[in-house]
N, C-alpha and C positions, 0 to 999 in steps of 0.2 A: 442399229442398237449397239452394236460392235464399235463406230466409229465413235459414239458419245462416249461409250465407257471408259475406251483412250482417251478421250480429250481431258475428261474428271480425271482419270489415271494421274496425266502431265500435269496436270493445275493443282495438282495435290502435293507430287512431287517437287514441284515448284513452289510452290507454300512453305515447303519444310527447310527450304533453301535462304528463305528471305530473311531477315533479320527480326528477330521477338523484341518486341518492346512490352516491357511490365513496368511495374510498381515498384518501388522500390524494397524490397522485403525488410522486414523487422525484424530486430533480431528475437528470436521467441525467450519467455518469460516458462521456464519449464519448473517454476519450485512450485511442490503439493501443495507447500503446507508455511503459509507467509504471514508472520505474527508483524501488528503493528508496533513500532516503536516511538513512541511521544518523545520526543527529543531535540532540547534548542531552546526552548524557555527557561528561565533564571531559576523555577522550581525544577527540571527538569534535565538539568547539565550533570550528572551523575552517573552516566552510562559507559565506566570503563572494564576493564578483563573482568573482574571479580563479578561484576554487574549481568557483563554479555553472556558467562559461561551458563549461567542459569538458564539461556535459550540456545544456546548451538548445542548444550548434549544434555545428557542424565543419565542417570544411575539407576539400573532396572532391579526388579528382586532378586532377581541371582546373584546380581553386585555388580554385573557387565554394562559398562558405560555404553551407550549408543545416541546416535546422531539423534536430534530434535527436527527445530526448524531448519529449512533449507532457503527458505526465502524471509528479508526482512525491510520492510515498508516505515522507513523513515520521513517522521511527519511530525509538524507542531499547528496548530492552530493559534495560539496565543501565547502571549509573554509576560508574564506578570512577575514583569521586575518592577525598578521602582521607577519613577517619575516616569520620565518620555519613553520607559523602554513597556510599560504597559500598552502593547500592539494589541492587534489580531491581524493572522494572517489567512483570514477568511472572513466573511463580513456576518455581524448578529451577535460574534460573540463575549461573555460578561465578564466584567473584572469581583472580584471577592464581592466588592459591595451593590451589586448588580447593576450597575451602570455598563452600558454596551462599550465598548473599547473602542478605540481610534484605529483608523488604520496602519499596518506597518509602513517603515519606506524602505526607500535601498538599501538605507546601512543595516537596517532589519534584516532585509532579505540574503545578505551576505553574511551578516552573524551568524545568521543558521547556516549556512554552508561551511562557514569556519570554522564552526563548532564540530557538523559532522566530522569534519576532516581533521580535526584536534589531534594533537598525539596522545597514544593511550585513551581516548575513546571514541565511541559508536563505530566509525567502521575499522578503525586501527583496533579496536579494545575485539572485533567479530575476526578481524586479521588475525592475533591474537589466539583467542578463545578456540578456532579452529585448530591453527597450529599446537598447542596443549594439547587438544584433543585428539588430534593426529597422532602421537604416540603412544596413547593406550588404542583406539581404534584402527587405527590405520589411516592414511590420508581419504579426503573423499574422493568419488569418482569425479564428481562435479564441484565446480564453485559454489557458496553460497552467494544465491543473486538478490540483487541489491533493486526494490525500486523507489526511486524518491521522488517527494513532494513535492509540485510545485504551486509556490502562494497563489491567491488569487489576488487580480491587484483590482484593488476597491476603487470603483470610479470617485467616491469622497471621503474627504477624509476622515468625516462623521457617519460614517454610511447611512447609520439609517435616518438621520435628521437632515440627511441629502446637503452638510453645511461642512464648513473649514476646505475648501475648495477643491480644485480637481488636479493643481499641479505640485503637490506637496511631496510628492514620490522621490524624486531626484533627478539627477542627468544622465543622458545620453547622447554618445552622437554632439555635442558642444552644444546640446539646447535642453531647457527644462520639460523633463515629459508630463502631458495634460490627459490627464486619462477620460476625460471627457471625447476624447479621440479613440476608435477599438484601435485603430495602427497602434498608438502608442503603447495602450495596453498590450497589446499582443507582441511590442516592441520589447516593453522590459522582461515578459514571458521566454523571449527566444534568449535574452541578455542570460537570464537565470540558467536557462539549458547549456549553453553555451561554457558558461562559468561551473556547471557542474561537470560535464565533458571534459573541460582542460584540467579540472583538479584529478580527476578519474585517471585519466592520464598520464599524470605528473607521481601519483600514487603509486604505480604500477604495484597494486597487491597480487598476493600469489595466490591468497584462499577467496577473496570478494570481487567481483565484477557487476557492474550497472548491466541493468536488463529491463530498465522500462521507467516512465515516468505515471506521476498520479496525480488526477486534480481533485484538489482539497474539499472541494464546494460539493455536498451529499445530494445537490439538487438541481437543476435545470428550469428554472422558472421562466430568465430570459431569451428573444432567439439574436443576442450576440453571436456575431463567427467568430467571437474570442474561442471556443475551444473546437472550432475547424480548424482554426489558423494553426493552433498548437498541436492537434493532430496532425497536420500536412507535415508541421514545422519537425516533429518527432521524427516523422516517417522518414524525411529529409537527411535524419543523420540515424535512421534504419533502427528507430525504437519504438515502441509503440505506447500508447496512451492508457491508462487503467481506472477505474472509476468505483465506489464502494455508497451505492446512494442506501438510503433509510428505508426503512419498509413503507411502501407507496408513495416513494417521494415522486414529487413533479417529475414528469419524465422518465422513468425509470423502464420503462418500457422502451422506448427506442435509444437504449442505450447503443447500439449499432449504426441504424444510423447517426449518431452523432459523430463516431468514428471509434468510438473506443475500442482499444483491442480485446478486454476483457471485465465483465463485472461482474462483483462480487456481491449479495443481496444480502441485508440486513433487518432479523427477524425481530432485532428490539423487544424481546421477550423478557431478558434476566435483569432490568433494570425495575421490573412494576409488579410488584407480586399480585397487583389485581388483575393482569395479562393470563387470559386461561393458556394451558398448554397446546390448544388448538391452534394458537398463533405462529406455533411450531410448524406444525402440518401445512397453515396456510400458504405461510412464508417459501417454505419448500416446494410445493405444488406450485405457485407464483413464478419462483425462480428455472424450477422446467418447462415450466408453458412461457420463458421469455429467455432461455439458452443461455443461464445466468450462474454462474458458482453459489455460492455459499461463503458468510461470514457466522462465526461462532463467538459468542459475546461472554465476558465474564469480569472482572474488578476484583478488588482485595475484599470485598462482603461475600467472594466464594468463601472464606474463612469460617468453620464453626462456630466461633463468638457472633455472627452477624447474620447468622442466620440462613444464609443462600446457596450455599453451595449445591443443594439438591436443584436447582435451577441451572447452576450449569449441567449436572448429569442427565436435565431431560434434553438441553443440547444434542450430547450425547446419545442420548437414547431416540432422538425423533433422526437427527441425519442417517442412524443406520438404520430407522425402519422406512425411513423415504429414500433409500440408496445413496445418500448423499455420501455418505465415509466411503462409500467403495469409489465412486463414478466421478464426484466434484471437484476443483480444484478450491482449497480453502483460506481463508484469511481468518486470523481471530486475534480479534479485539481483546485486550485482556489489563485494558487503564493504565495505568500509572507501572505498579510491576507485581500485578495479579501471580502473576504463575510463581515468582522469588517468594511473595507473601504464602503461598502454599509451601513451596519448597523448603522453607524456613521455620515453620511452624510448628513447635513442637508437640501439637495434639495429635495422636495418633489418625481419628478419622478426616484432618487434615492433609496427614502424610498418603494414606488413600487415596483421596482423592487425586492428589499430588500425581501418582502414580497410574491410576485409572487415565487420567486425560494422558499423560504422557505417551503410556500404552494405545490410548486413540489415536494421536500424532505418527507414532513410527510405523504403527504396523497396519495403516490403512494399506490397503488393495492398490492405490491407483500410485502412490510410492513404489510399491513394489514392482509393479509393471512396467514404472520407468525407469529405474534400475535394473530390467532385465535386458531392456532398449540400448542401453550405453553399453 
């Protein structure tokens, strides 16, 4: 007995000697509290300092400005400029007159990174709006982290009438890509990462840093390895992939395995006033039985003239009775520029509210604990 226990002894001690091979780790995605930004579409290129300030801080009742969001999720779906710049950068979705939109192509897919990286706005206008805010507060302890969108590339260029064919995307590599091909797809995908990487770079901000990519598509219907490939491919340059699917959409349950690093569940409550409050609770319960964050939903009809706003307060009200505001990490949806339209409104129980969500945002539990962390 004596002699085996040396032998495991030695084989142990020699285990610890040998060289670990891992994964490649990601770099982690640590913001509470990460508001969507629509940004890139011809309705949508107005997101500079004056714009941004309304989400990196605010002004509490005592009159002491404090920090908002910490995380922001740069994303478009569609383009509805005029003639050929009427895109979608995700497939189904409608132009004004409901006709489904055409696919984007390359020069699409680089507009919108042009745009983010604009001088004076979205991440320069959040560059910016920190720094401002840095001298009444103080600098933050942390960056605010940045995770961006990336397109889906539409196998036609009519998507859903499967018509205007498969190679209309652009080039790569000295040849035209057929997305009738996943390589190729998964080609212009890594193209995209790649070109967001070198401008990130090139940028070197002092208050914003990239922490993670997100695929645009709320659903998983197909079993393409397009979003393995973009998972490995993420992982490869040590980011990880993030995912915000709809309430029971396709798939939404083996959102791990598919590789994502993190998802966010979508209770699609405040958009239907015939949606009982229950879909609150459901949503929630849904999202712990599948190890899944929380997204908080809201538009410019939170506004007293429109009648909603008490819809986003049951938001409010159902995550801290399901634990979500202490425990979850959150994303929230808030349209066009929901929270500005609060912020700006001069009806007092506007301004309430205004101030009730803000008060949500800073002073959840699970913020606090990771600033006790740093």
């Amino acid at each position: 007995m004596k002699s085996i226990r040396h032998i495991l002894t030695c084989l142990a001690a020699l285990a610890c000697m040998l060289p670990v091979w891992a994964e490649p780790k990601t770099k982690p995605f640590t913001a509470t509290d990460l508001v969507l930004i629509y940004a890139g579409g011809a309705h949508n290129r107005n997101w500079g300092v004056e714009q941004m300030k309304d989400y990196v801080s605010y002004t509490d009742r005592n009159g002491k400005e404090q920090w908002l969001f910490d995380g922001f999720l740069l994303l478009e779906i569609r383009d509805l400029g005029e003639g050929s710049a009427e895109v979608a950068f995700d497939p189904g979705h409608r132009n004004t007159d409901g006709s489904i939109l055409p696919a984007a192509t390359q020069a699409d897919w680089l507009k919108l990174i042009d745009y983010y990286f604009s001088e004076g706005q979205v991440l320069d206008a959040i560059e910016q709006a920190v720094e401002q805010a840095s001298k009444t507060i103080g600098a933050p302890a942390t960056k605010r982290q940045i995770m961006i969108s990336i397109p889906n590339p539409i196998v036609y260029k009519q998507p859903i009438a499967k018509k205007g064919g498969t190679t209309y995307w652009g080039v790569l590599e000295d040849r035209v890509l057929d997305f009738s091909d996943e390589n190729d797809r998964a080609l212009a995908c890594r193209w995209y990462i790649d070109l967001v990487l070198r401008r990130f770079k090139e940028a070197k901000f002092k208050h914003v840093e990239l922490a993670g990519f997100y695929w645009v598509t709320e659903e998983t219907l197909t079993k393409s390895p397009l979003i393995a490939d973009i998972v490995d491919y993420c992982a490869q340059k040590h980011y990880g992939l993030y995912w915000i699917p709809y309430f029971q959409a396709p798939g939404y349950e083996g959102w791990r395995e598919k590789g994502f690093v993190r998802a966010y569940y979508q209770p699609n409550y405040f958009f239907h006033s015939d949606i009982p409050y229950s879909r609150l609770e459901t949503a929630c319960a849904q999202a712990a039985a599948n190890g899944m964050e929380m997204e908080l939903e809201f538009d410019e009809s939170a506004l007293k003239k429109h009648h909603k706003g008490g819809r986003l307060r049951d938001y409010m009200r159902a995550f801290k009775e399901a634990g979500v505001w202490e425990r979850c990490y959150l994303a929230y949806y808030q349209g066009g520029k929901g929270l500005s339209a609060l912020k700006h409104s001069a009806d007092p129980e506007d301004q309430e509210l205004y101030q009730d969500f803000c008060d949500f945002v800073s002073q959840r539990p699970l913020r606090q604990q990771a600033a006790r962390k740093r």
